[in-house]
C-alpha positions as CSV (number, residue, x, y, z in Angstrom):
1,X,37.5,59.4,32.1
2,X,38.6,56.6,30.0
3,X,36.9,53.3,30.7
4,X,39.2,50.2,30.2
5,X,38.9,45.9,29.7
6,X,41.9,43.9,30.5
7,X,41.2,40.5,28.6
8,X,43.8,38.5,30.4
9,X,43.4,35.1,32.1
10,X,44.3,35.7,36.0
11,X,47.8,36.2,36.2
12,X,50.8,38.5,37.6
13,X,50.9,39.9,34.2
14,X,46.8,41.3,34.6
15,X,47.3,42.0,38.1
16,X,49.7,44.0,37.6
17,X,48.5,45.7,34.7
18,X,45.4,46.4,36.8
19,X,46.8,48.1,39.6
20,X,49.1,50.2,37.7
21,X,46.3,52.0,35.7
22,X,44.2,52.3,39.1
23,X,46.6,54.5,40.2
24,X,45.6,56.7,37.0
25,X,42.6,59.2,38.0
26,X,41.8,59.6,34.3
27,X,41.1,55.5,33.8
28,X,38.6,53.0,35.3
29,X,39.0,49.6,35.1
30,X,35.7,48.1,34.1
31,X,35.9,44.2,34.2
32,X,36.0,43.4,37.8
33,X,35.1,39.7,36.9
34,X,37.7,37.4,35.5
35,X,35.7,34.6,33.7
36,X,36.8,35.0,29.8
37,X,33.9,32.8,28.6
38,X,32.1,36.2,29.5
39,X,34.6,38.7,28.2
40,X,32.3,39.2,24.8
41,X,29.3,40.1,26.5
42,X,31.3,42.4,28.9
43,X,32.8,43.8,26.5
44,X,28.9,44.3,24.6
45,X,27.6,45.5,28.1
46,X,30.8,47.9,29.5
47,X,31.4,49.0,26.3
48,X,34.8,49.9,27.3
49,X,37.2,53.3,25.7
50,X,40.2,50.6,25.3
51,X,40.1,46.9,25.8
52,X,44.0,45.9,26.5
53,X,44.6,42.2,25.5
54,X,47.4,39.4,26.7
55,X,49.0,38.7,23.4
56,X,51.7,36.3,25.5
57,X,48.9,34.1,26.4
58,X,48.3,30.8,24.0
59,X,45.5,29.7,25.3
60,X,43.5,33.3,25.2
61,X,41.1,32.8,21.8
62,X,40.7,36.3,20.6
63,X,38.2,35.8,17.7
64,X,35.1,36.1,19.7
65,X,36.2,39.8,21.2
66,X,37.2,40.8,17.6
67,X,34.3,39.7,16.0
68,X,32.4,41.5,18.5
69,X,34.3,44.5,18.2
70,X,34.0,44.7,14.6
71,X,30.6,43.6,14.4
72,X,29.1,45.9,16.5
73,X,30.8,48.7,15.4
74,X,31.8,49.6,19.1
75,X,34.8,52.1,18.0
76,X,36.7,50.6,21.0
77,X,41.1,50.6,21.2
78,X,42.5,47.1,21.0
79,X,46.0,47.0,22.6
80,X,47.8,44.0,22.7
81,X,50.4,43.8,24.9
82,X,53.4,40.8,24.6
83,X,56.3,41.3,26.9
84,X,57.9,38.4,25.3
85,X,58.5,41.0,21.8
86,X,58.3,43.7,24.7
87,X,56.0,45.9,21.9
88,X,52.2,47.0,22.0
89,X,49.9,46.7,18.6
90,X,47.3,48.6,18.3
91,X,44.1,48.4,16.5
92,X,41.6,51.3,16.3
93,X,38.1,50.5,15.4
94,X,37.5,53.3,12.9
95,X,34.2,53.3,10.3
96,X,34.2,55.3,7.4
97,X,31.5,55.1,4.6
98,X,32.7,53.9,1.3
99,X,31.1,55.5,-2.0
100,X,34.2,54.5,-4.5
101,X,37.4,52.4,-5.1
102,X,39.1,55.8,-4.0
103,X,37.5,55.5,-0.4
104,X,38.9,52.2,-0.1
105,X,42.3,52.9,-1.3
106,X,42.5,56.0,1.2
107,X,41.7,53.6,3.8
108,X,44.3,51.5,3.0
109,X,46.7,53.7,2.0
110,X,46.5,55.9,5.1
């Protein structure tokens, strides 16, 4: 079972994002409170599979969830979701250890 954070302010958009992956048996929605000054340190203490952001939103502040993310080396699945460009980015956190320019490159690169 994949465990999943919807960083949204409370709206239609979260709501309904919410219920529609309820209905999938193989996820679990793990951020039942809704205050985003505590998203970070949900996010630290659920550490959730995927968290799926609000990229429509302009006053959501992002930074501290990345930082986090990357920091702590959670490996967690950042999908931003804008309905307005009706697209989804994605960001993997992926580690690799670098030994040479080469290393660097490949991660680049590929």
């Amino acid at each position: 079972m994949k465990s999943v954070f919807v960083l949204s302010r409370p709206s239609l958009l979260s709501q309904g994002i919410e219920r529609l992956l309820a209905q999938e048996a193989r996820l679990e929605i793990v951020n039942p409170e809704k205050d985003l000054s505590t998203a970070v340190e949900s996010i630290q203490k659920h550490r959730p599979d995927v968290v799926i952001v609000n990229l429509d939103d302009p006053e959501l502040d992002l930074s501290p969830a990345f930082l986090c993310i990357l920091k702590e080396r959670l490996g967690i699945r950042v999908i931003g979701l804008s309905l307005k460009e009706n697209c989804i980015s994605i960001y993997r956190g992926e580690h690799k250890e670098i030994r040479q320019v080469d290393d660097l490159l490949d991660a680049i690169l590929n």
